[in-house]
GURO-58831 format. One line per 4 residues: number of its first residue (from 1); their letters; for each residue x, y, z of N, C-alpha, C. Coordinates in steps of 0.02 Angstrom, whole numbers. Example, Ala and Ser with C-alpha at 12.3 -4.5 7.8 and 13.67 -1.06 7.14 Angstrom:
BEGIN
1	AS	660:-284:390:615:-225:390:660:-165:390 | 642:-112:354:684:-53:357:645:2:394
END
This chain:
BEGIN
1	XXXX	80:-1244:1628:23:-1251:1584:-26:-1194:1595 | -32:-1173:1646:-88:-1117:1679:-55:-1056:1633 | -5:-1022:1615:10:-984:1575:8:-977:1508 | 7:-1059:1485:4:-1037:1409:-74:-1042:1408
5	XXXX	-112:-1072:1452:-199:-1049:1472:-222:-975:1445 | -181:-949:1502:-198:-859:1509:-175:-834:1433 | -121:-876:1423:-111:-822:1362:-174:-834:1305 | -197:-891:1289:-263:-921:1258:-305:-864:1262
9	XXXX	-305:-869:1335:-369:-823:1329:-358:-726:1339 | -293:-728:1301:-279:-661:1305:-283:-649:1228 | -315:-696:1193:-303:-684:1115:-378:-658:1056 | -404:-660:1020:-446:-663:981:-414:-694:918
13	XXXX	-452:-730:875:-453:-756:832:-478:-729:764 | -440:-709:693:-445:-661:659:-452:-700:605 | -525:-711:559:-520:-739:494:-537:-710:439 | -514:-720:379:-504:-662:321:-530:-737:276
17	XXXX	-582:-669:226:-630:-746:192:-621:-705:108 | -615:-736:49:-620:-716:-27:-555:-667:-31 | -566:-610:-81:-498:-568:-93:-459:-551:-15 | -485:-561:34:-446:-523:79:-396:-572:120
21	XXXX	-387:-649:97:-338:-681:120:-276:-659:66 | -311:-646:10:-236:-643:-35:-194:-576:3 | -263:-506:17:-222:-458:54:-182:-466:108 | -217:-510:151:-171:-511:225:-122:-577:209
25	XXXX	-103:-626:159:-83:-679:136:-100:-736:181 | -145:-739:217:-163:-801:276:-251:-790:280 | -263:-870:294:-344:-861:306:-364:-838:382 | -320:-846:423:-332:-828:490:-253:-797:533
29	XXXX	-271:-768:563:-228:-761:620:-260:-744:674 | -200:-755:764:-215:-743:814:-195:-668:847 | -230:-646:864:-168:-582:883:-198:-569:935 | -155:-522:994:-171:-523:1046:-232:-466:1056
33	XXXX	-298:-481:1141:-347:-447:1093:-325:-378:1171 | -275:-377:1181:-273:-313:1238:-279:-274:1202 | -321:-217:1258:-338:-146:1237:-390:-140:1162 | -420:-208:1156:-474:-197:1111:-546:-190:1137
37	XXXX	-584:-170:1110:-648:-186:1137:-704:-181:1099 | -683:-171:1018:-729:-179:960:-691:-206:909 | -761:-213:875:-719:-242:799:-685:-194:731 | -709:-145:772:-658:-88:739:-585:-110:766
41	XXXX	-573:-89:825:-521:-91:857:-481:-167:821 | -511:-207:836:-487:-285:796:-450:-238:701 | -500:-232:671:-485:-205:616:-414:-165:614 | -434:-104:648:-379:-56:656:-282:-96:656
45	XXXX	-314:-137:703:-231:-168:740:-217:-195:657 | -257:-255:627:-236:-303:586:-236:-246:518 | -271:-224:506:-254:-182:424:-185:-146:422 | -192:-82:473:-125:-37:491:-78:-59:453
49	XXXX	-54:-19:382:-11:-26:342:-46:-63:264 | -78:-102:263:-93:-131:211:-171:-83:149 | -164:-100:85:-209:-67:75:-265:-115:45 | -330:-96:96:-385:-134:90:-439:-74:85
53	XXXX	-493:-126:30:-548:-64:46:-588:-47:98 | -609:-7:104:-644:26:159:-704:-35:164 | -752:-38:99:-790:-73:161:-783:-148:157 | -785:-162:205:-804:-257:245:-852:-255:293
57	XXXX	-873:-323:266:-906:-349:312:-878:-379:364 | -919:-375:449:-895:-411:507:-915:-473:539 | -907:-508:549:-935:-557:595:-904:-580:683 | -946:-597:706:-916:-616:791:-936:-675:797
61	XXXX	-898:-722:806:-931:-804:825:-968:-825:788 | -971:-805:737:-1021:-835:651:-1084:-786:659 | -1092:-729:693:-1129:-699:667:-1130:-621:635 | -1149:-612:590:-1149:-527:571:-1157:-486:628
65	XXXX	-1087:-440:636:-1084:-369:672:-1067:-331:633 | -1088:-285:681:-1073:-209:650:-996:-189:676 | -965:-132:658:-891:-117:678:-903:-104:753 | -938:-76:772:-952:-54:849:-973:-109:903
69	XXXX	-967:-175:866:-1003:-225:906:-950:-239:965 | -930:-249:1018:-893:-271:1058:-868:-372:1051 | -810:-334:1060:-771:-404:1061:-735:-412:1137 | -714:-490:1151:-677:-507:1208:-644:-570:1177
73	XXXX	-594:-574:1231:-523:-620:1211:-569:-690:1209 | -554:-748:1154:-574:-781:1150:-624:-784:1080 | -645:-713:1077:-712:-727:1022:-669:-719:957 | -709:-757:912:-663:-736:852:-696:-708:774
77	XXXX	-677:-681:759:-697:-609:721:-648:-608:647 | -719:-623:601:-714:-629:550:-703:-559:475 | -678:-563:439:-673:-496:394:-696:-535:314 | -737:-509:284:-757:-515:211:-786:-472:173
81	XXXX	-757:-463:104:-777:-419:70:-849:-422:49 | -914:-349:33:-959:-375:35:-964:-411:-42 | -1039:-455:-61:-1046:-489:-89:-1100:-471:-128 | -1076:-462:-191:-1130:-440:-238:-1175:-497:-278
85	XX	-1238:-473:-288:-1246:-529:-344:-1284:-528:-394 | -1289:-589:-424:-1313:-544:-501:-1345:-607:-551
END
């Protein structure tokens, strides 16, 4: 049990909100968060290959970050396109 623990907490939690679940075809995924340490880095791993627009918005634990904000295993880190209105 102590291992599938560690692995828990070797992960981040990745949620995709409006057009960008249809891009990645899922509202969330887990992926592992080694060798990350921003939400760029988060970005980088999960886009790589797909074509999305440049800008999104970020979030960490329900709140607005910036790409440079630091992340750790466990936190989970949101992606949405921004939101216009009218």
């Amino acid at each position: 049990m102590t291992q599938s623990k560690n692995e828990h907490n070797m992960t981040i939690k990745v949620l995709y909100f409006a057009s960008l679940k249809e891009v990645f075809g899922c509202a969330e995924q887990v992926i592992n968060s080694a060798g990350m340490s921003t939400v760029d880095d988060v970005w980088q791993q999960v886009s790589a290959g797909c074509e999305v627009q440049q800008s999104v918005l970020n979030a960490v634990n329900q709140e607005y970050a910036d790409s440079d904000t630091a992340v750790k295993a466990g936190d989970e880190v949101a992606f949405f396109p921004p939101v216009t209105g009218g």
